[in-house]
C-alpha positions as a Markdown table, in Angstrom:
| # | Residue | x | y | z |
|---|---|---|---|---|
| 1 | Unk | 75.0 | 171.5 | -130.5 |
| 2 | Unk | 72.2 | 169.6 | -131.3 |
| 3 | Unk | 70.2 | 172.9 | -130.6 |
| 4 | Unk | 71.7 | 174.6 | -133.2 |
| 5 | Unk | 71.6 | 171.5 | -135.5 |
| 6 | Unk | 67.5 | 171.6 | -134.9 |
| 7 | Unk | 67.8 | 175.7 | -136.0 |
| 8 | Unk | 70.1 | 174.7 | -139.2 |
| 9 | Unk | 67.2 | 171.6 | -140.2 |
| 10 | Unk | 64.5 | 174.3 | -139.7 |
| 11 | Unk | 66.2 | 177.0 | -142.0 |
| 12 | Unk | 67.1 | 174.4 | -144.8 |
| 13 | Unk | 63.5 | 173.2 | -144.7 |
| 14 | Unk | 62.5 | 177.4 | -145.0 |
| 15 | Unk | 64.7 | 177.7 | -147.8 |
| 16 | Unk | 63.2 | 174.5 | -149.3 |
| 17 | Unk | 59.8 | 175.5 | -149.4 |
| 18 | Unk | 61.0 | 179.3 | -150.7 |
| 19 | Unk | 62.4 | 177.3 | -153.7 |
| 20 | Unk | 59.3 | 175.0 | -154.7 |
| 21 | Unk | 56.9 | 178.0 | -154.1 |
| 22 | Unk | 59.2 | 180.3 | -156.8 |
| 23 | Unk | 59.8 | 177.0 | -158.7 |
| 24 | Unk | 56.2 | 176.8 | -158.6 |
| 25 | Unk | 55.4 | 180.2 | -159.7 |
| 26 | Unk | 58.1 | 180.3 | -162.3 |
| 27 | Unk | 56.4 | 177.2 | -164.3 |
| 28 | Unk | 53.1 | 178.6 | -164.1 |
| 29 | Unk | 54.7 | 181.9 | -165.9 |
| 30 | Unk | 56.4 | 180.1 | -168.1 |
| 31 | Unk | 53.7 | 177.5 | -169.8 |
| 32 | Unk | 51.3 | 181.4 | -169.8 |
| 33 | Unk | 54.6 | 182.3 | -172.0 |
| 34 | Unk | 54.5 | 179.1 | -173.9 |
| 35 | Unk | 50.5 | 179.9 | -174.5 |
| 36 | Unk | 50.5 | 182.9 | -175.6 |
| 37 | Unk | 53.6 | 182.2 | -178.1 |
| 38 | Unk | 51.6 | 179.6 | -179.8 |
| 39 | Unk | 48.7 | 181.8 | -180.4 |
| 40 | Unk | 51.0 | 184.3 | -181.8 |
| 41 | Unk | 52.6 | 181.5 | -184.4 |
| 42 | Unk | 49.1 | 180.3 | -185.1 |
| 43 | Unk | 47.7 | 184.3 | -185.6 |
| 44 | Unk | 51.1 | 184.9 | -187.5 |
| 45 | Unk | 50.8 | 181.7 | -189.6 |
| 46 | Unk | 46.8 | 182.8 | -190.5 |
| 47 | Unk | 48.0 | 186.1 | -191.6 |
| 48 | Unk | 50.6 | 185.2 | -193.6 |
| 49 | Unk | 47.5 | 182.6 | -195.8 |
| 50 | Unk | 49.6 | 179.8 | -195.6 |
| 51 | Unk | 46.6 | 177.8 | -194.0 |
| 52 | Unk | 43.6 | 179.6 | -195.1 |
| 53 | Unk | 41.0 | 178.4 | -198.0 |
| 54 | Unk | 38.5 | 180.6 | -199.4 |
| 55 | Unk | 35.5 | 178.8 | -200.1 |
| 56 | Unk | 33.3 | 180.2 | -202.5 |
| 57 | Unk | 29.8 | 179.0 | -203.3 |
| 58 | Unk | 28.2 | 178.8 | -206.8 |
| 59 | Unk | 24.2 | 179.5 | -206.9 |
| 60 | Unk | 22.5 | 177.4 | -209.7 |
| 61 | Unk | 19.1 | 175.9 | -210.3 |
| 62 | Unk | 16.9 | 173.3 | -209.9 |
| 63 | Unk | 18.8 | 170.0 | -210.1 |
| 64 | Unk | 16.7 | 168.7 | -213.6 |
| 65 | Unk | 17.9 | 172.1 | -215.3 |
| 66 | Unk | 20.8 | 173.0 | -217.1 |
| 67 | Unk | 22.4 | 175.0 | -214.2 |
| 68 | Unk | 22.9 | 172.4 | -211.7 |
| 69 | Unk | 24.9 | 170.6 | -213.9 |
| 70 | Unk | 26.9 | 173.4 | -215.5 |
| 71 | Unk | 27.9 | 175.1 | -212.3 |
| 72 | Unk | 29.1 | 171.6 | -211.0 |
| 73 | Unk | 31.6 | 171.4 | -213.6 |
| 74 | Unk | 32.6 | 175.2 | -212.5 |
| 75 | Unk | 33.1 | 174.3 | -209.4 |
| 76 | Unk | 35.1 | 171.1 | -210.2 |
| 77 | Unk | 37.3 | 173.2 | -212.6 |
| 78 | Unk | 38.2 | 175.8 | -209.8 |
| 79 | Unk | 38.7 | 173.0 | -207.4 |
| 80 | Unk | 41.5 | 171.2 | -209.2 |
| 81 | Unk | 43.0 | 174.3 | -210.6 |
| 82 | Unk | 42.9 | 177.2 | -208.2 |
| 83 | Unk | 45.2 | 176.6 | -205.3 |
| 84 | Unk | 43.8 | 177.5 | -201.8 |
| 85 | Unk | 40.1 | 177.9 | -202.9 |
| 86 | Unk | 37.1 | 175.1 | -202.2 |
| 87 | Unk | 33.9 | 175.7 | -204.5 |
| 88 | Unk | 30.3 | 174.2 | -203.7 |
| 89 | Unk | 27.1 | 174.0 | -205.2 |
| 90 | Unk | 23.9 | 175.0 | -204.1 |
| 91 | Unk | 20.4 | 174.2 | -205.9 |
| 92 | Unk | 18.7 | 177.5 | -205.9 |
| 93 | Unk | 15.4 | 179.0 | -207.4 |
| 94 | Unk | 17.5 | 179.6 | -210.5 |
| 95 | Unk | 18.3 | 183.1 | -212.0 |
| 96 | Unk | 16.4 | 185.8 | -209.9 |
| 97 | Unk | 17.6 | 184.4 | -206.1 |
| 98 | Unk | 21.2 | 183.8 | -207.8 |
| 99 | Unk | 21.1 | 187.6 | -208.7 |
| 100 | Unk | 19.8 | 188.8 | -205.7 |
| 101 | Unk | 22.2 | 186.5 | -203.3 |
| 102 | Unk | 25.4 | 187.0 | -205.0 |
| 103 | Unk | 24.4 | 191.0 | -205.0 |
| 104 | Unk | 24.0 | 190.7 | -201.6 |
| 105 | Unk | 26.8 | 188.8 | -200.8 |
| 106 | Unk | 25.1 | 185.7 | -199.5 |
| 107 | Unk | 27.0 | 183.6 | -202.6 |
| 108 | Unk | 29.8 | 184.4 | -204.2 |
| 109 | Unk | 29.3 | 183.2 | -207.7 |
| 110 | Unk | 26.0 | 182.3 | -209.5 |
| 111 | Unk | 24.8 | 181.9 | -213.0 |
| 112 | Unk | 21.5 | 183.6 | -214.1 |
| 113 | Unk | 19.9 | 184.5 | -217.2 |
| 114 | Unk | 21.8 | 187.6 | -219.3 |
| 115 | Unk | 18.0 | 189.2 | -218.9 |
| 116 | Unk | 17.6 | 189.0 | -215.4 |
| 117 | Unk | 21.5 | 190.2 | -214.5 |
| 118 | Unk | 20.6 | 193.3 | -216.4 |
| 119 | Unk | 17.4 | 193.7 | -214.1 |
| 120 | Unk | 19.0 | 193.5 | -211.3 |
| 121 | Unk | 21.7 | 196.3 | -212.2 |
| 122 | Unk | 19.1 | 198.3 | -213.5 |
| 123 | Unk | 16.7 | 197.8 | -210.8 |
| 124 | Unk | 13.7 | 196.9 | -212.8 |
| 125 | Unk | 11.3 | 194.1 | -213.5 |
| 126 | Unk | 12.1 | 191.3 | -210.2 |
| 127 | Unk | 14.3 | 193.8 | -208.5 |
| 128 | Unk | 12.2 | 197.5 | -209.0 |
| 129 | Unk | 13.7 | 200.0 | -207.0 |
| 130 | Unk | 16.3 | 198.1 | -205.3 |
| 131 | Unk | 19.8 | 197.2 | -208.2 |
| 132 | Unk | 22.6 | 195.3 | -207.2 |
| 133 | Unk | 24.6 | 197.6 | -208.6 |
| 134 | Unk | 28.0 | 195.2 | -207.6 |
| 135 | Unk | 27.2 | 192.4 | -209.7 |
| 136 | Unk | 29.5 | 191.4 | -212.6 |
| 137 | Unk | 29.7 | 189.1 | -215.0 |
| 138 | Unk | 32.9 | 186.9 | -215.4 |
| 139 | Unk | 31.6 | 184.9 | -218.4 |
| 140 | Unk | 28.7 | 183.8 | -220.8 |
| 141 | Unk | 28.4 | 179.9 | -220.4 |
| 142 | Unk | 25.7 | 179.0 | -223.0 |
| 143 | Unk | 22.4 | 180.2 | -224.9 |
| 144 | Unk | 19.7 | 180.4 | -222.8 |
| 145 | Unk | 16.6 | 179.3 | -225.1 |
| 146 | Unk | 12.9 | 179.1 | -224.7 |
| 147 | Unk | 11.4 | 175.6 | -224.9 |
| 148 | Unk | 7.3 | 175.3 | -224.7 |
| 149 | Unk | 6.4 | 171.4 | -224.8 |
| 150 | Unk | 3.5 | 169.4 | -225.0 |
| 151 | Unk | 1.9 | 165.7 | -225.8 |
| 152 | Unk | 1.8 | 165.3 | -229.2 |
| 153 | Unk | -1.9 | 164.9 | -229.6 |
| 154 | Unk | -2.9 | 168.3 | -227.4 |
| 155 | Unk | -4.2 | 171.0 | -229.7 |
| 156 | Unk | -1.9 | 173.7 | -228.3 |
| 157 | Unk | 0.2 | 174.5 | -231.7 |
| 158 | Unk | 1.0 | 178.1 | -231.4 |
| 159 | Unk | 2.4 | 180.4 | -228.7 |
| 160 | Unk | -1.3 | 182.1 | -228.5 |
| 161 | Unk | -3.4 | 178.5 | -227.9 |
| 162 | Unk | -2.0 | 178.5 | -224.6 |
| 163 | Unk | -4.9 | 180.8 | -223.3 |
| 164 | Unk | -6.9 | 178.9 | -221.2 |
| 165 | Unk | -4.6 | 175.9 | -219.9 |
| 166 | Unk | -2.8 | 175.1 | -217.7 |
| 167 | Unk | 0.8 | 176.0 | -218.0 |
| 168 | Unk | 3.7 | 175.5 | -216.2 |
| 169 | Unk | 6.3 | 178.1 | -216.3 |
| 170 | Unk | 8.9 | 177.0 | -214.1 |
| 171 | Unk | 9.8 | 178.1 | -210.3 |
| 172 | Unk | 8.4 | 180.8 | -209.1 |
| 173 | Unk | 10.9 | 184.1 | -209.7 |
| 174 | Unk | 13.4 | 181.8 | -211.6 |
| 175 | Unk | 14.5 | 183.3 | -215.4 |
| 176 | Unk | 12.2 | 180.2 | -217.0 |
| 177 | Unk | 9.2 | 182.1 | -215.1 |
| 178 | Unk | 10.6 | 185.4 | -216.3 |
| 179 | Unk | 10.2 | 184.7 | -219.6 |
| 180 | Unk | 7.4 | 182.7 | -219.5 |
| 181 | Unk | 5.7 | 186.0 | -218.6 |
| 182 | Unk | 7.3 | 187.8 | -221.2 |
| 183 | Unk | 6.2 | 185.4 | -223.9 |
| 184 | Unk | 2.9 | 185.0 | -223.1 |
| 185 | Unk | 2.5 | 189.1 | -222.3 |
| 186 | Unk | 4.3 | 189.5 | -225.9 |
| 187 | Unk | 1.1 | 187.1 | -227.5 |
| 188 | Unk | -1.2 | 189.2 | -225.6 |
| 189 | Unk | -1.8 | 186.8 | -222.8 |
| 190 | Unk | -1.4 | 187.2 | -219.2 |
| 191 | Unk | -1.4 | 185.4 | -216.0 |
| 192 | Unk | -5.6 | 186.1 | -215.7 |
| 193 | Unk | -6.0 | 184.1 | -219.2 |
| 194 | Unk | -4.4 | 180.6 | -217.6 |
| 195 | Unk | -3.6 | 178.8 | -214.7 |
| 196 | Unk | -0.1 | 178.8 | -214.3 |
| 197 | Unk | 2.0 | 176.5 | -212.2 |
| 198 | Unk | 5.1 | 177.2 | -211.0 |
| 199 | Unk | 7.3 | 174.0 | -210.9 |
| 200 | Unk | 11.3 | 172.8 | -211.8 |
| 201 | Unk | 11.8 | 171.0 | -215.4 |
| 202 | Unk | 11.6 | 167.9 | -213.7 |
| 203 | Unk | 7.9 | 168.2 | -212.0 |
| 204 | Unk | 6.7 | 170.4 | -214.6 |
| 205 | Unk | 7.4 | 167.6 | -217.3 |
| 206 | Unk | 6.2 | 165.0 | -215.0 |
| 207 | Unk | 2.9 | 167.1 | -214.4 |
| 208 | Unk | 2.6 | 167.5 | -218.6 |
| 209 | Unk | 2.9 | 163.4 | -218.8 |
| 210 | Unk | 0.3 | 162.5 | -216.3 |
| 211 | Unk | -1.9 | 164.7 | -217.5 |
| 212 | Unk | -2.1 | 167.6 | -214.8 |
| 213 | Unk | -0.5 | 170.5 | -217.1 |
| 214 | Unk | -1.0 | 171.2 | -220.8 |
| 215 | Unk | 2.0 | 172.6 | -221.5 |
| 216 | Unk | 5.1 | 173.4 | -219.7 |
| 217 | Unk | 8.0 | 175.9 | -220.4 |
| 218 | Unk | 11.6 | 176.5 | -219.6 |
| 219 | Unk | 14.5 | 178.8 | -220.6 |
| 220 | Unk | 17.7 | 176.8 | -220.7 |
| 221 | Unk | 20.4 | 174.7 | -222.1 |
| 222 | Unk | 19.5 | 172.4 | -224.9 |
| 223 | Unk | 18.6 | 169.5 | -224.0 |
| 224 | Unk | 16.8 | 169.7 | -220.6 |
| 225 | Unk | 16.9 | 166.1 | -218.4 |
| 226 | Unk | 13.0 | 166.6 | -217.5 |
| 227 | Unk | 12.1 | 167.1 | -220.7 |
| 228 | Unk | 14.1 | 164.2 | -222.3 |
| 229 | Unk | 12.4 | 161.9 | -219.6 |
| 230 | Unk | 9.2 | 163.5 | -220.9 |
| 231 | Unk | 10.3 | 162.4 | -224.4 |
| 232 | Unk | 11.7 | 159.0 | -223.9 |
| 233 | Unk | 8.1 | 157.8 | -222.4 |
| 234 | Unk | 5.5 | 160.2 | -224.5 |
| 235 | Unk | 5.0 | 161.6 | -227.9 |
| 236 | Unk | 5.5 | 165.0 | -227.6 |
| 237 | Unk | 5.9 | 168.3 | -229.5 |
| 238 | Unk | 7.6 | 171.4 | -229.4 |
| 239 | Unk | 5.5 | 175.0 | -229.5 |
| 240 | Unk | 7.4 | 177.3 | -231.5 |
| 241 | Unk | 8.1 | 180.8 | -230.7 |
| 242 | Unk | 7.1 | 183.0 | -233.6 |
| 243 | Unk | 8.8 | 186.0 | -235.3 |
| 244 | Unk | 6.7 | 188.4 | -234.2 |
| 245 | Unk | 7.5 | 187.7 | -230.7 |
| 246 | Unk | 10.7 | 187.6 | -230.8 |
| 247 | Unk | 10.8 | 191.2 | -232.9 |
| 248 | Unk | 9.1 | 192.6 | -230.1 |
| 249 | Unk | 10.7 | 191.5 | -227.3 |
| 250 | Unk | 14.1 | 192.1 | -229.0 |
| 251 | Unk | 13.2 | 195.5 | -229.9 |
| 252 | Unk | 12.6 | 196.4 | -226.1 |
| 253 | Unk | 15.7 | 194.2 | -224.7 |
| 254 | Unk | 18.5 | 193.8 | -227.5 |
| 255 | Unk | 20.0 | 191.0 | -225.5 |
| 256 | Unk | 17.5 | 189.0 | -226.7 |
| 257 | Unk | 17.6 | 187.4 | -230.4 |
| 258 | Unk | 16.2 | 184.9 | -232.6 |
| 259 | Unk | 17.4 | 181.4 | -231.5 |
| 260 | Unk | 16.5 | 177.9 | -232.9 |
| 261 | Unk | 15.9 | 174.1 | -231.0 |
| 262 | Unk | 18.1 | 171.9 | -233.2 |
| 263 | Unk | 16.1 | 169.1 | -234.8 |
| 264 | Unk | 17.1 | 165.8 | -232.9 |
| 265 | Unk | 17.8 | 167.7 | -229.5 |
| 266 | Unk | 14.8 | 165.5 | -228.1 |
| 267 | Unk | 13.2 | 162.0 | -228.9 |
| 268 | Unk | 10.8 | 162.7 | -231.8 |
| 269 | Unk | 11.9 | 166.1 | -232.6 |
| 270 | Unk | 12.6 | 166.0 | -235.5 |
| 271 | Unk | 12.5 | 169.6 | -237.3 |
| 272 | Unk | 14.3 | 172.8 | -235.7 |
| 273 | Unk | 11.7 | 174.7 | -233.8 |
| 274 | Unk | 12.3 | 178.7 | -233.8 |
| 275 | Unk | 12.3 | 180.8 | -230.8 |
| 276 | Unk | 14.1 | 183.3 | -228.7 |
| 277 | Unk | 17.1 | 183.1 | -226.5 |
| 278 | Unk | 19.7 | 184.9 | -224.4 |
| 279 | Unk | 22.8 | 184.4 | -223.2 |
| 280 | Unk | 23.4 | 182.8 | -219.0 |
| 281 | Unk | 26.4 | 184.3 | -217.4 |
| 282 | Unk | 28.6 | 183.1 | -214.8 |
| 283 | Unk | 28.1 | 186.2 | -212.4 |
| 284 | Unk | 30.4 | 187.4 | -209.2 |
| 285 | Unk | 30.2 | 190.9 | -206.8 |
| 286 | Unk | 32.8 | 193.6 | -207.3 |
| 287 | Unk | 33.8 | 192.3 | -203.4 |
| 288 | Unk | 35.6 | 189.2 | -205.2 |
| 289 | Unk | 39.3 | 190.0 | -205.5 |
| 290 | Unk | 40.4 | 190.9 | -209.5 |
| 291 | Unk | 43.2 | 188.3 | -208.9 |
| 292 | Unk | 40.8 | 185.6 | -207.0 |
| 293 | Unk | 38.1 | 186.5 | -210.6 |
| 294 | Unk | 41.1 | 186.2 | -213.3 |
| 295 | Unk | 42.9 | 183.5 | -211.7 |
| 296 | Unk | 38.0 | 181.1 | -211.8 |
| 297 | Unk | 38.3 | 182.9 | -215.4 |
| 298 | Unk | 42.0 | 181.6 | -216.3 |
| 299 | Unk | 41.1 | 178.2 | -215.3 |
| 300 | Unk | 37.8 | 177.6 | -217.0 |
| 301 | Unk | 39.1 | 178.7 | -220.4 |
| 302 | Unk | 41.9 | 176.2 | -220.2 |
| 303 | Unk | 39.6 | 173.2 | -219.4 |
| 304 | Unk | 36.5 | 174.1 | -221.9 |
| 305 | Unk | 37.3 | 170.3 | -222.4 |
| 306 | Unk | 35.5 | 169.5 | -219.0 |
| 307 | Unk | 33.0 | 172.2 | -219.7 |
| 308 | Unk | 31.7 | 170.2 | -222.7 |
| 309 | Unk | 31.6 | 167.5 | -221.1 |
| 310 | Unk | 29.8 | 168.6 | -217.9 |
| 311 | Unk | 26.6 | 169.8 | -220.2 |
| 312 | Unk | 26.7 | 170.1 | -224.3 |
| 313 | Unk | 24.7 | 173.4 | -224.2 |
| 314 | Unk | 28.4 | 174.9 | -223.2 |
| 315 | Unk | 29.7 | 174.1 | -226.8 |
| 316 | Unk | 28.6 | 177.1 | -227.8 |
| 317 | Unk | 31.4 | 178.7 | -225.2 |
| 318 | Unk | 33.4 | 180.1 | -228.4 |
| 319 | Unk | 35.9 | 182.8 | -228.6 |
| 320 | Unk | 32.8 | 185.1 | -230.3 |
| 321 | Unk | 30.1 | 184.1 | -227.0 |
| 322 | Unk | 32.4 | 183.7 | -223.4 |
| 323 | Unk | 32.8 | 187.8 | -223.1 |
| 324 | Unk | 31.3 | 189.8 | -226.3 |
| 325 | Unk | 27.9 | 191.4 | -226.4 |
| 326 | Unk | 27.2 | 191.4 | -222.8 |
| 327 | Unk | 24.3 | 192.2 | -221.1 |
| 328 | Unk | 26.1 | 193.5 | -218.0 |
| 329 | Unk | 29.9 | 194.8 | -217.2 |
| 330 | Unk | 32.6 | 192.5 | -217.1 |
| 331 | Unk | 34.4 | 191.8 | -213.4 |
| 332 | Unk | 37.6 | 194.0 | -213.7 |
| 333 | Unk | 39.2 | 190.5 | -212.9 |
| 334 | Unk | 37.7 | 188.9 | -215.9 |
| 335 | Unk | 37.4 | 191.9 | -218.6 |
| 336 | Unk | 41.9 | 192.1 | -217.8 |
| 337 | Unk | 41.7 | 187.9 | -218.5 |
| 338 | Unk | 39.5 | 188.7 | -221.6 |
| 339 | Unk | 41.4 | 191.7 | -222.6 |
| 340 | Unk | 44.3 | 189.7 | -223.2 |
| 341 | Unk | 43.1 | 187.3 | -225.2 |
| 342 | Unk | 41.7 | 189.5 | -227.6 |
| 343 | Unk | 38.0 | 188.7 | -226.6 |
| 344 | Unk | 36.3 | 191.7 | -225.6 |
| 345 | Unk | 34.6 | 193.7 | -228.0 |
C-alpha cells in the first residue's frame, strides 16, 4: 500500500510539472500574441492618419530682412488653421538656396524673389543647366523693391557713382545679390569696377554706419529693420534707380517694372525715391499634395489680417497681386483655390 501510494505521489508530481512547463509555454505564446497585436493597432492606427503630423518647413532669409518675418507669420497662420500640419522656419541665404532647396525637396515651402523662381524653372542665370522644373508658386506675398542707401554726406548720388566703392550687395547668391548684379551690369558696371561685399541687411547697414562700406543694397519689403536702424542713428539717403535702368531690365525680364520707395518709409526720407521691383512668391514642389497646397492657400487668404500685421510690405497682398501676372505657374493646389475666387488672370 504505501508502495503504490509512493507510485501515485510520483505520477501527480509528473503530471504537475507537464502542467507548469505547457503553462509556461502557453504564456510565452500568448504575450508574442499580445506583441504583435499591438504593433498591428499601432501600424493600423498610423495608416489610417489619425496620429500623424506633417511638418513642413518654410525657407526664408536673413533674420534683419523682410522674409524672416513674413514667413513666420505663414507659418503661424498654417499652424493655427491647418489641422494635422506643424510649420517651421528656417533663416536661409534668401531667394536662390530657397529655390534650389524646395526644388530639391530639402524644404517644403520657401519664398524667393519672382526673378529668381523663374531662373530656376528656366534653368538660367544661378541655376544654368540644371531647372527645378517642380517648383510652383502658391502665392505673391509683396513687392520686392530695390533699395541702394548711403550716409547722407557721401557723394554717391546716382546708380553709376557707385564705380569704385565699396558696395554691399547682400548674401552671397541671395535675390538682393541677384539684382545688385543686374543693376550695376544694367549702368555699365560690373563686379571688376568695385569691391563688393556680400553681407545680410543687418551687417551690411552696420558696415555703411561705421564707415566700412559706401553703399549698401537690398531687394525687399519696404521698410527693411537694418536699414531703419541705419536711419534712426545716421543721416542717410536713398540712391535712386533711374528710368533707363529699369526700361532695360524690364525689356529683357517683363516681371520686372517700375516701382517707387514711399517718402517717409525711413527716418529722413522724405521724397519717394524711384526704382525697380518684382514680385516674392510663396513657392512649394509639385510633390506637395493639391489638397495639403489649397487647404496653406485657404488659410492665408482668410487671415491677411495677421499677414499685415506680421510685416506691412504684405499690404499690398490685394485681390489684383496674390495670384495675377506670375512669373512662374501656379501649384494645381493653389491655381483651383485662386480659380474660385475669381483671381487668376
Amino acid at each position: 500500500m504505501k508502495k503504490q501510494s509512493t507510485k501515485m505521489l510520483v505520477l501527480v508530481l509528473v503530471l504537475m510539472f507537464v502542467f507548469v512547463v505547457a503553462g509556461c509555454s502557453g504564456s510565452t505564446d500568448t504575450g508574442d500574441a499580445g506583441q504583435s497585436d499591438q504593433k498591428d493597432t499601432a501600424k493600423d492606427s498610423g495608416d489610417k492618419g489619425s496620429d500623424e503630423v506633417v511638418f513642413l518647413t518654410i525657407g526664408t532669409g536673413d533674420v534683419g530682412g523682410t522674409f524672416y518675418p513674413v514667413g513666420s507669420t505663414i507659418a503661424k497662420i498654417i499652424n493655427d488653421n491647418v489641422d494635422g500640419v506643424k510649420a517651421t522656419v528656417e533663416s536661409t541665404g534668401g531667394s536662390v538656396d530657397n529655390a534650389r532647396m524646395v526644388g530639391d525637396g530639402e524644404l517644403q515651402l520657401g519664398l524667393s524673389m519672382g526673378s529668381v523662381a523663374y531662373s530656376a524653372v528656366d534653368g538660367s542665370g544661378k541655376f544654368d543647366g540644371q531647372p527645378r522644373s517642380k517648383l510652383r508658386a502658391l502665392f505673391a506675398t509683396y513687392p520686392s523693391v530695390s533699395q541702394w542707401v548711403t550716409l547722407k554726406n557721401s557723394d554717391i548720388e546716382s546708380i553709376y557713382d557707385i564705380k569704385g566703392k565699396v558696395a554691399v550687395l547682400g548674401m552671397a547668391g541671395s535675390g538682393s545679390e541677384v539684382d545688385s548684379k543686374m543693376i550695376l551690369n544694367a549702368a555699365g558696371i560690373t563686379y571688376d569696377d568695385i569691391t563688393p561685399k556680400f553681407l545680410g541687411v543687418g551687417e551690411g547697414a552696420a558696415a555703411v554706419r561705421d564707415g566700412q562700406a559706401d553703399i549698401q543694397h537690398a531687394t525687399g519689403g519696404i521698410p527693411f529693420g537694418g536699414m531703419l536702424d541705419l536711419a534712426e542713428t545716421k543721416d542717410v539717403k536713398f540712391i535712386p534707380v533711374d528710368k533707363k535702368i529699369v526700361d532695360q531690365i524690364a525689356k529683357e525680364k517683363p516681371f520686372y517694372y517700375a516701382a517707387k520707395v514711399p517718402a517717409n518709409s525711413y527716418k529722413g526720407q522724405e521724397e519717394e525715391v524711384s526704382s525697380i521691383g518684382v514680385k516674392v512668391i510663396f513657392e512649394a514642389s509639385t510633390d506637395l499634395s493639391d489638397e495639403l497646397a489649397y487647404k496653406i492657400v485657404k488659410a492665408v487668404w482668410e487671415n491677411m489680417d495677421l499677414m499685415h500685421s506680421g510685416h506691412k510690405a504684405t499690404l499690398a497682398m490685394t485681390e489684383d497681386f496674390v495670384a495675377k501676372d506670375m512669373p512662374i505657374e501656379l501649384h494645381p493646389g493653389a491655381k483651383k483655390f485662386w480659380e474660385e475666387q475669381g483671381l487668376t488672370d
